[in-house]
C-alpha positions in Angstrom: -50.3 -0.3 40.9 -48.2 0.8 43.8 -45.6 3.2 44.1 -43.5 0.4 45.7 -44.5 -1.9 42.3 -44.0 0.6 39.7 -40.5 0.9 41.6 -39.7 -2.8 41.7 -40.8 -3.1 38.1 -38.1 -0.2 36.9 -35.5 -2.0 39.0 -36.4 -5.3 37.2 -36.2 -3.6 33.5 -32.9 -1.5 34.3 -31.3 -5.5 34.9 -32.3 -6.4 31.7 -29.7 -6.7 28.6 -30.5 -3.6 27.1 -31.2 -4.0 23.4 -30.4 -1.5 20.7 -33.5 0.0 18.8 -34.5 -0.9 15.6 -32.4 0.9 12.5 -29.8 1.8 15.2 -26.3 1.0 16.4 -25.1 0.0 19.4 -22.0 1.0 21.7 -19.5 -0.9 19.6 -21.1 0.1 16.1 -23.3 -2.4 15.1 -26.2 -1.9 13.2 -29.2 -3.9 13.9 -33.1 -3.8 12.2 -34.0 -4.0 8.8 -31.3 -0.9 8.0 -28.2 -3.5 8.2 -29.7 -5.1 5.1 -30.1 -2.2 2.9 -26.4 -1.4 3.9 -25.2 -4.8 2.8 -27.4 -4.4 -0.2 -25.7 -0.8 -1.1 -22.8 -1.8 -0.5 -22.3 -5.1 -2.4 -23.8 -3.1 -5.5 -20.9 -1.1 -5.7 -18.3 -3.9 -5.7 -20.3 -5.9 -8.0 -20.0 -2.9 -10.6 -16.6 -3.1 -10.1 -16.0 -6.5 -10.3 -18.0 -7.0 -13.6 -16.2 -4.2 -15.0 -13.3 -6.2 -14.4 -13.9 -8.9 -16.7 -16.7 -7.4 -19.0 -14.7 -5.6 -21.7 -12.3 -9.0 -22.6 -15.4 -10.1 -24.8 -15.6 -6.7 -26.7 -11.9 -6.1 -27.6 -12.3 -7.2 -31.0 -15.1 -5.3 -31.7 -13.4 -1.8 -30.3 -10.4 -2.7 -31.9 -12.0 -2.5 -35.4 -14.4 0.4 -34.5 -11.2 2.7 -32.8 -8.7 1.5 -35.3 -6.1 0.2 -32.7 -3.6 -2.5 -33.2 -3.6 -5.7 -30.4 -0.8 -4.4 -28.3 -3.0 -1.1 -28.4 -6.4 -2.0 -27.7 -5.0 -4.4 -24.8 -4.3 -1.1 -22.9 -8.2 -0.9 -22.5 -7.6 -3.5 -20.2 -4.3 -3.0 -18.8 -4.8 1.0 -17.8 -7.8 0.0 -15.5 -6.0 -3.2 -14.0 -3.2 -0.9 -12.8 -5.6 2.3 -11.6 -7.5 -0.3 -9.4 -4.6 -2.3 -7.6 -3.3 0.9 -7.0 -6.4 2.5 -4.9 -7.5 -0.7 -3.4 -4.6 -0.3 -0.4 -5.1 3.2 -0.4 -9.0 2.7 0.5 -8.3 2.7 4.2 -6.5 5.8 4.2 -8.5 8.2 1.8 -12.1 6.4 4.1 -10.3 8.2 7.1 -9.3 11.3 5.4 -12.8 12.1 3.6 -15.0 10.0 5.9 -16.0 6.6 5.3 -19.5 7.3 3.9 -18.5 10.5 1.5 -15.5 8.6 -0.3 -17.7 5.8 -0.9 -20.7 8.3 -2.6 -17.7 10.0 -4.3 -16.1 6.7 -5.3 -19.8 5.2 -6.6 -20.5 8.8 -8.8 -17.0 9.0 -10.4 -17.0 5.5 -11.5 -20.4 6.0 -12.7 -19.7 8.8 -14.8 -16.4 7.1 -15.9 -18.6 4.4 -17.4 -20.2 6.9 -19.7 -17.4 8.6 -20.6 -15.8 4.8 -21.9 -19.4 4.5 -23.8 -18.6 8.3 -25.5 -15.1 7.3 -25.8 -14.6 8.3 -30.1 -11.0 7.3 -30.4 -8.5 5.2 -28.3 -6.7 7.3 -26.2 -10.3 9.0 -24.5 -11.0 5.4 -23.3 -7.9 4.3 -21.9 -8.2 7.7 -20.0 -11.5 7.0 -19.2 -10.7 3.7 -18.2 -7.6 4.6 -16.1 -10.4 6.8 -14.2 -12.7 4.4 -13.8 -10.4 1.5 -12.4 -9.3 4.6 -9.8 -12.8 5.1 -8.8 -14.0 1.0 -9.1 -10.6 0.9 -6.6 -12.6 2.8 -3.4 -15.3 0.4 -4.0 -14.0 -3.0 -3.9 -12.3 -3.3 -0.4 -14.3 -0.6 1.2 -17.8 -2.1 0.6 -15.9 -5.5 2.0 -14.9 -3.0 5.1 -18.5 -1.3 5.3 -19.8 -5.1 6.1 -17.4 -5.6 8.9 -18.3 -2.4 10.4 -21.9 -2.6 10.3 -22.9 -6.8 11.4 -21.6 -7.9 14.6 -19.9 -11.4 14.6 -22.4 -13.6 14.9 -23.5 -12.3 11.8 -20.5 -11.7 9.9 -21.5 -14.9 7.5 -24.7 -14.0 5.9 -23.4 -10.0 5.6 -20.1 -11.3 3.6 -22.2 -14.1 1.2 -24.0 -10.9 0.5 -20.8 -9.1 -0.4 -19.1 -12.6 -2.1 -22.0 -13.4 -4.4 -20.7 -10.4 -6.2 -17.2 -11.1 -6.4 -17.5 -14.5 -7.0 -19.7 -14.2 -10.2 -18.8 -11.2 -11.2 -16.1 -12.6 -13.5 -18.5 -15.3 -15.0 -21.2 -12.7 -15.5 -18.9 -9.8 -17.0 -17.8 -12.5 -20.2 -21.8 -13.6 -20.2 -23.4 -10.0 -20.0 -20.7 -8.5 -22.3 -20.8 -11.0 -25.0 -24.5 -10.7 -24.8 -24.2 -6.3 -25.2 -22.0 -6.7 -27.7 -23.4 -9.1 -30.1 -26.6 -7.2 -30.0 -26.5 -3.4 -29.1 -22.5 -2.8 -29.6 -19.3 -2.7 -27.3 -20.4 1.1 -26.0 -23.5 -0.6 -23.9 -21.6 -2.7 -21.5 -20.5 0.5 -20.4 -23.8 2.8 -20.5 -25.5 -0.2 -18.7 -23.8 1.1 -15.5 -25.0 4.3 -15.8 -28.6 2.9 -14.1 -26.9 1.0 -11.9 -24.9 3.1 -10.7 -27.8 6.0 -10.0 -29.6 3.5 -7.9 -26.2 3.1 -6.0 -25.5 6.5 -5.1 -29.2 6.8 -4.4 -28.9 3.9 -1.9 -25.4 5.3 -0.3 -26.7 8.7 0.0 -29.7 7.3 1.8 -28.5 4.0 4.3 -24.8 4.8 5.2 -24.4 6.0 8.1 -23.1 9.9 8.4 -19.2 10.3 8.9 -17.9 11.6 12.5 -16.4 14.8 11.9 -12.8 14.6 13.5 -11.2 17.9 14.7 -8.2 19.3 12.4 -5.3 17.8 14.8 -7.0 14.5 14.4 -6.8 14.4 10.7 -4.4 12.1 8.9 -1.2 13.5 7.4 -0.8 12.9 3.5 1.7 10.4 3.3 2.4 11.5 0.0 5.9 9.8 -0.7 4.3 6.2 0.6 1.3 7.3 -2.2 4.2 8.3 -5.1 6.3 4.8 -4.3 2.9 2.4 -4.2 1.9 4.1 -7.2 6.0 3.1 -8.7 5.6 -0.4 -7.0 2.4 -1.8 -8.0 1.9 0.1 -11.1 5.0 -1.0 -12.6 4.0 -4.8 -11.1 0.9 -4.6 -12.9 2.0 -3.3 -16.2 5.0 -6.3 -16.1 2.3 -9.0 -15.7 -0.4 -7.8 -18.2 2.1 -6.8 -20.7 4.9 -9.2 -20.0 3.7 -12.1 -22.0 2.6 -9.8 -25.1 6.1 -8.9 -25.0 7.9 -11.8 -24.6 9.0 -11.1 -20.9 12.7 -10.3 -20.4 13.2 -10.1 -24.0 11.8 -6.8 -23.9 13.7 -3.8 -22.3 10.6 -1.9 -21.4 9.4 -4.9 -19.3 12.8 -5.7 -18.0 12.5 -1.9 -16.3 9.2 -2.4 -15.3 10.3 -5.8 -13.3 13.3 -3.7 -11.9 10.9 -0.6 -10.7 8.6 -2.8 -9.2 11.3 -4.1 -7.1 13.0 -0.8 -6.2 9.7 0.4 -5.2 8.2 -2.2 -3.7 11.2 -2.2 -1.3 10.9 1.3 -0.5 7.6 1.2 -0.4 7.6 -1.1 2.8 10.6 0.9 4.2 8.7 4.1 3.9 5.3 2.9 5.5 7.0 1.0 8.5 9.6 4.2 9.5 6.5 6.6 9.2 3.9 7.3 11.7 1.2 8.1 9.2 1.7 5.8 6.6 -0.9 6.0 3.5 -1.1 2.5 4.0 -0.9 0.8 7.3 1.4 -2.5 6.8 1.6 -2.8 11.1 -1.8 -4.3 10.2 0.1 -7.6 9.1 1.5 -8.8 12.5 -2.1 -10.5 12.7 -1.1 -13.6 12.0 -4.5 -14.6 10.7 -4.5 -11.4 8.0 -1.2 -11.7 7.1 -1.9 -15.9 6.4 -5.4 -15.3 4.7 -4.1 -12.2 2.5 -1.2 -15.0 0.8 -3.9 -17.4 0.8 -6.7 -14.6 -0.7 -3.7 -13.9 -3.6 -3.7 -18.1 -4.4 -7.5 -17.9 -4.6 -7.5 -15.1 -6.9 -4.9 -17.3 -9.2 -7.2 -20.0 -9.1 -10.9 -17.8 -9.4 -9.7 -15.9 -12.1 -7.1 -18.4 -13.6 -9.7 -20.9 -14.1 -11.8 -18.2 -15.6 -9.5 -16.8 -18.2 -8.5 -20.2 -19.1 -12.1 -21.6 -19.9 -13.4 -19.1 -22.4 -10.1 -19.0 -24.4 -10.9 -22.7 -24.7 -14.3 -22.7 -25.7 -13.5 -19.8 -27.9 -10.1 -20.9 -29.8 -10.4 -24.9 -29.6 -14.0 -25.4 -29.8 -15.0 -22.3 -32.2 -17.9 -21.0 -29.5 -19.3 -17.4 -29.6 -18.6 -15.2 -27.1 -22.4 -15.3 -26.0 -22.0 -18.9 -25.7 -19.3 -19.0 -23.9 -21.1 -16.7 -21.4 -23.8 -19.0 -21.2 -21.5 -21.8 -20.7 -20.0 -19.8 -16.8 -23.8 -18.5 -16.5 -24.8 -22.0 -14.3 -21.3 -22.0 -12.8 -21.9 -18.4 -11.4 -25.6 -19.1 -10.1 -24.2 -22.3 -8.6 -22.0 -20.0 -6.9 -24.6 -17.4 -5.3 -26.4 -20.3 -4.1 -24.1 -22.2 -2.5 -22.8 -18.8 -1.0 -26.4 -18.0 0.6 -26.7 -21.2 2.0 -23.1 -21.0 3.6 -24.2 -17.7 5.2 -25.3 -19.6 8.3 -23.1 -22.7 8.6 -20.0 -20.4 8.0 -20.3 -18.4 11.9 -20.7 -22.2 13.2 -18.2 -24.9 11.5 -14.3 -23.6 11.6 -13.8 -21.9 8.8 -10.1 -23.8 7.9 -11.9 -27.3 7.6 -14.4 -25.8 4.8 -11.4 -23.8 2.8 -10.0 -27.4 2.7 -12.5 -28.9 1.5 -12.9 -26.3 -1.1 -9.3 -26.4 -1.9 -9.8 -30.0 -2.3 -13.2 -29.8 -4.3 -11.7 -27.1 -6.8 -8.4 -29.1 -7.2 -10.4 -31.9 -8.3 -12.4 -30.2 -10.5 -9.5 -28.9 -12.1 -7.8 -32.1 -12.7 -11.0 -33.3 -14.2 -11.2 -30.3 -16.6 -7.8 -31.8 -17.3 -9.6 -34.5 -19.7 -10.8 -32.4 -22.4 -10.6 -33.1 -26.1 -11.0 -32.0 -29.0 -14.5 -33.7 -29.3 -15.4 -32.1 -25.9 -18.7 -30.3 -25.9 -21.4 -27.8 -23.7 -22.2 -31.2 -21.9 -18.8 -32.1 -20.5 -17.7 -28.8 -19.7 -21.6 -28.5 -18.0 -21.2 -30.7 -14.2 -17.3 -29.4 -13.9 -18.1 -25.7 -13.8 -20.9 -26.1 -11.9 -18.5 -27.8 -9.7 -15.9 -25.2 -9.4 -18.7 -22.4 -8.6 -20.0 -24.3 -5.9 -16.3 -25.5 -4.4 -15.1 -22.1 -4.6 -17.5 -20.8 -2.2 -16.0 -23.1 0.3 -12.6 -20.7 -0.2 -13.9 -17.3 -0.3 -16.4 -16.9 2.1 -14.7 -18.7 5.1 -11.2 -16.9 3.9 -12.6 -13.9 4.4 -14.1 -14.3 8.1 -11.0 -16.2 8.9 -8.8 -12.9 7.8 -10.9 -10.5 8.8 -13.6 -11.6 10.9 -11.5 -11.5 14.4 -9.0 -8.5 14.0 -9.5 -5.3 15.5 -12.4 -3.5 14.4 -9.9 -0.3 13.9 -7.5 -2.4 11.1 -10.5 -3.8 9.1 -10.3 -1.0 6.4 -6.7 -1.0 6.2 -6.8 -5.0 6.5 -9.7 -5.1 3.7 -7.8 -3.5 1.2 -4.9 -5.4 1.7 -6.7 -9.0 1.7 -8.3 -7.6 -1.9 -5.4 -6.3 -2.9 -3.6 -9.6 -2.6 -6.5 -11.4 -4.0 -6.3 -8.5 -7.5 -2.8 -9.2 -7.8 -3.1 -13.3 -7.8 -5.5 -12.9 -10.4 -3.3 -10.8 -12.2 -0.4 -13.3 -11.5 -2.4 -16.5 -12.3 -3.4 -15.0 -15.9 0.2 -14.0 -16.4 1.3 -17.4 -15.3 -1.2 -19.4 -17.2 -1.0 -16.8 -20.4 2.7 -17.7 -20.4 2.2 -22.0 -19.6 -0.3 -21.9 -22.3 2.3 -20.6 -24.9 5.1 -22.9 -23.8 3.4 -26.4 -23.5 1.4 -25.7 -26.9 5.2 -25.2 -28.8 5.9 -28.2 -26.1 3.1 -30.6 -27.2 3.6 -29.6 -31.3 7.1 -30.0 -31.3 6.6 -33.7 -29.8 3.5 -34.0 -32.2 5.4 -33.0 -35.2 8.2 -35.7 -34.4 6.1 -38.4 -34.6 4.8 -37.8 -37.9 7.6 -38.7 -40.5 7.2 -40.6 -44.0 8.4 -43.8 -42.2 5.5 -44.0 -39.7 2.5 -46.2 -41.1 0.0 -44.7 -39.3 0.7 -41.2 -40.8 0.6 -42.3 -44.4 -2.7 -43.8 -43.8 -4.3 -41.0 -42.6 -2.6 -38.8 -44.8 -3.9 -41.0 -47.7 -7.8 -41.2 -45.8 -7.6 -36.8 -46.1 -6.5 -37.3 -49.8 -9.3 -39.6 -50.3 -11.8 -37.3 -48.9 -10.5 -34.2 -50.6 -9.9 -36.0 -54.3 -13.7 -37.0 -53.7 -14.6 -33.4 -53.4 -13.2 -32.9 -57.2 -9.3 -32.1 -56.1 -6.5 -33.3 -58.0 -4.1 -35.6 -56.6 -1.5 -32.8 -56.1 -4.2 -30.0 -54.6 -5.9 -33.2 -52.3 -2.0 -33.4 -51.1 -1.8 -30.0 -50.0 -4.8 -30.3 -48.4 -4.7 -33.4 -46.4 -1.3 -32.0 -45.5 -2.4 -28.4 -44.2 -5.5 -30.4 -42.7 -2.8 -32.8 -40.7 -1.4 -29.5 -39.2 -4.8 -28.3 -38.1 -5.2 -31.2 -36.7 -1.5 -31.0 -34.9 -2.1 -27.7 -33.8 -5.2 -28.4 -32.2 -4.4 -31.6 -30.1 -1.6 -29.5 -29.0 -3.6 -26.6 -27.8 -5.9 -29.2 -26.0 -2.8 -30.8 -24.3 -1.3 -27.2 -23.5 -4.8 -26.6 -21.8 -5.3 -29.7 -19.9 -1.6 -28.8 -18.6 -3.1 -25.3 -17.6 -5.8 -27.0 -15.6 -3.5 -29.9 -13.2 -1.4 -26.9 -13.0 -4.2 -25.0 -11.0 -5.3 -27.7 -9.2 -1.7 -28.5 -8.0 -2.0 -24.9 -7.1 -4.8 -25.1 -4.6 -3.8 -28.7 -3.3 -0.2 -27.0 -2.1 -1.8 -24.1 -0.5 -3.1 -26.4 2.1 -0.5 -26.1 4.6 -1.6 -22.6 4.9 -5.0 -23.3 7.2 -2.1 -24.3 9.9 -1.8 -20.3 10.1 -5.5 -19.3 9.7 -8.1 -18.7 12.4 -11.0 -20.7 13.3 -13.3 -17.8 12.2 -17.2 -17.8 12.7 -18.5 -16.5 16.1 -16.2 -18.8 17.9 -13.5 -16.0 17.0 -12.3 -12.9 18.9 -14.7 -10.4 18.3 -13.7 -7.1 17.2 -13.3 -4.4 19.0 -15.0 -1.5 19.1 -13.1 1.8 18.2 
């Protein structure tokens, strides 16, 4: 070939598109090659620890109750002390990412809660694990919205679905799986292994993070982020004490209580200084500027209503199975187990068709889809079984989908690439808290329409009404066939009446718990009006 050809041929190659290699990143940040994957892989792993852990220990209560010696409102700490820890660091996530490095907080983040875990298997009395489980709710904190953050950073737009299914298979069947997996632990090696079965998990974690993330930019000194350490005290105040109130608020009859009443009032005090602090500063520990996109700010309300309904639905379901229908807590787990699959599926095949249909049309439709299931979970009785309950929660895993995935591109997927950490924690913060609010909400409906529903139930049956006396006189019948005098076979039909009461009413209060959820999602509709389209369509971010 000529000199003159092997010129033109150069000239021709330098107007190509120039294409990253393989395993690399491009000029904005982007990672392309097989090395993306094993990032979203490592990354998801982390919050999918976390989100299990979450959920896992509910099933084991009992069990560490009698093995610590701890009363109810004790033991429920267990739970509470790692619920507050994690809302806590979840908005912090942005900041500490910047002031370690992204990469080194989430190794550090991975190992502590890792080790956490064992120490809550080693625990030997009560206080030990609810330090233990303080620590590892602030460790499982850095994981949740930073792996969610990690994602953004790495795919580039067009990709954003499939990298956030990835992320959302976790943290949508994490809470199905914790009940399954933990009931399953418990029953057969003890409460201590749905803690040590982290430790594994976790190894192959840091393993992965140490290996795939990519390195951290060292910044120079004057470029390091100030510790906004009175914005860290009054978030601590703010949503610690809002935390505590809705965990502990129903145990304690709400307002009744003085110790909840000053919760309620430091949550306030502090959340209002909170905001004044991190808008008057110029380093804030947690940037709230991030909020005047209009598309965040929208999906982070509409990420707290989805974590009201996710985790809502969820706590409401195996207190039914378990209470009304006298189901184990494997069973139970069994029961969400489809549920859950339906949901990772559904969530796979969405990776695609999410970057190419606008993302409000399919959160409607899963609004829709969940609000209907709800209101058909609404028909339970006391005769319902594994059947019934079978279709619906299938249902809800797949209609949820619809929510979370598209949510989370429409939130995220077209603000600056700069606020995605600090927008991340936020949008999971918001979607903690909703959970937190929902059970609260729910815990507290639950109580009031049973007393409701008996009350009314209880009025009805009086020795004037015919249809009481004969089935007050069928119970006698049965129980004076079984050898009881007429007087015991009286007591007995009569205690056996109440059973009966108290059960229809706790069906009624949970069919009232269900509409109520599904009213829930069917009002948060008017919210897509403020959502972006998401997908590729969207702004892309920039590069910082």
């Amino acid at each position: 070939m000529s000199t003159g050809s092997q010129a033109s041929s150069r000239d021709r190659r330098s107007r190509l598109p120039s294409q990253p290699p393989p395993h690399t990143a491009d000029a904005a940040g982007y990672v392309y090659g097989p090395l993306k994957w094993a990032i979203a892989v490592t990354a998801s792993l982390g919050a999918i620890l976390e989100v299990i852990d979450t959920s896992i220990v509910n099933v084991a209560l009992t069990d560490m109750q009698a093995t610590l010696g701890a009363t109810v409102s004790e033991i429920g700490w267990v739970v509470t002390g790692y619920a507050i820890a994690n809302v806590v660091l979840i908005p912090l996530s942005a900041w500490l990412g910047n002031f370690f490095g992204k990469k080194t907080y989430f190794v550090f983040s991975m190992i502590g809660f890792t080790v956490a875990s064992v120490l809550c298997g080693l625990s030997l009395n009560l206080p030990m694990l609810v330090v233990a489980r303080i620590l590892q709710g602030l460790f499982g904190g850095g994981l949740l919205a930073k792996a969610q953050a990690i994602l953004f950073e790495t795919f580039p737009p067009a990709e954003q679905g499939l990298a956030q299914s990835v992320f959302g298979v976790g943290v949508i069947a994490g809470p199905a799986i914790g009940p399954t997996l933990g009931g399953y632990l418990t029953d057969t090696l003890g409460w201590r292994w749905i803690f040590f079965i982290n430790l594994p998990v976790g190894i192959l974690a840091v393993i992965m993070a140490i290996v795939f993330l990519r390195k951290d930019v060292k910044q120079h000194v004057q470029n390091q982020p100030r510790v906004d350490w009175a914005g860290i005290v009054l978030l601590c105040i703010a949503v610690g004490s809002l935390q505590a109130f809705l965990e502990e608020g129903e145990r304690e009859d709400w307002f009744e209580s003085g110790f909840i009443t000053m919760l309620a009032i430091a949550a306030v005090i502090g959340l209002i200084l909170f905001i004044w602090r991190e808008l008057s500063t110029k380093a804030p520990a947690v940037d709230l500027r991030v909020l005047r996109h209009k598309s965040l700010a929208a999906g982070s309300l509409y990420s707290g209503i989805l974590g009201m309904g996710l985790y809502g639905a969820l706590f409401a379901v195996p207190l039914f199975t378990q209470s009304v229908l006298g189901f184990s807590a494997t069973q139970t787990g069994w029961l969400l187990a489809p549920g859950a699959l339906a949901s990772a599926i559904v969530m796979v095949l969405l990776g695609k068709l999410s970057t190419k249909v606008d993302a409000r049309i399919l959160i409607g439709l899963g609004a829709v889809g969940t609000a209907a299931v709800m209101f058909d979970l609404a028909k339970i009785t006391p005769q319902t079984g594994t059947e019934d309950l079978f279709w619906p929660l299938i249902w809800r895993g797949a209609t949820t989908v619809l929510m979370f995935l598209p949510l989370s591109l429409a939130a995220l997927g077209s603000i600056p690439k700069e606020d995605v950490s600090a927008g991340s924690g936020f949008y999971n913060l918001m979607r903690q808290l909703g959970g937190s609010i929902g059970i609260a909400i729910l815990t507290t409906l639950l109580a009031q329409r049973e007393a409701f529903h008996r009350a009314i139930l209880l009025s009805k049956l009086t020795a004037y009404d015919p249809e009481t006396n004969q089935r007050l006189a069928a119970l006698m019948s049965v129980f004076q066939s079984h050898g009881s005098d007429a007087a015991t076979a009286y007591q007995q039909a009569m205690l056996s009446l109440s059973q009966i009461v108290s059960t229809q009413a706790a069906v009624l209060s949970y069919a009232d718990t269900f509409r109520c959820v599904g009213i829930i999602f069917l009002c948060s509709l008017p919210l897509l009006l403020f959502l972006g389209k998401g997908g590729a369509k969207a702004k892309a971010p920039m590069a910082h």
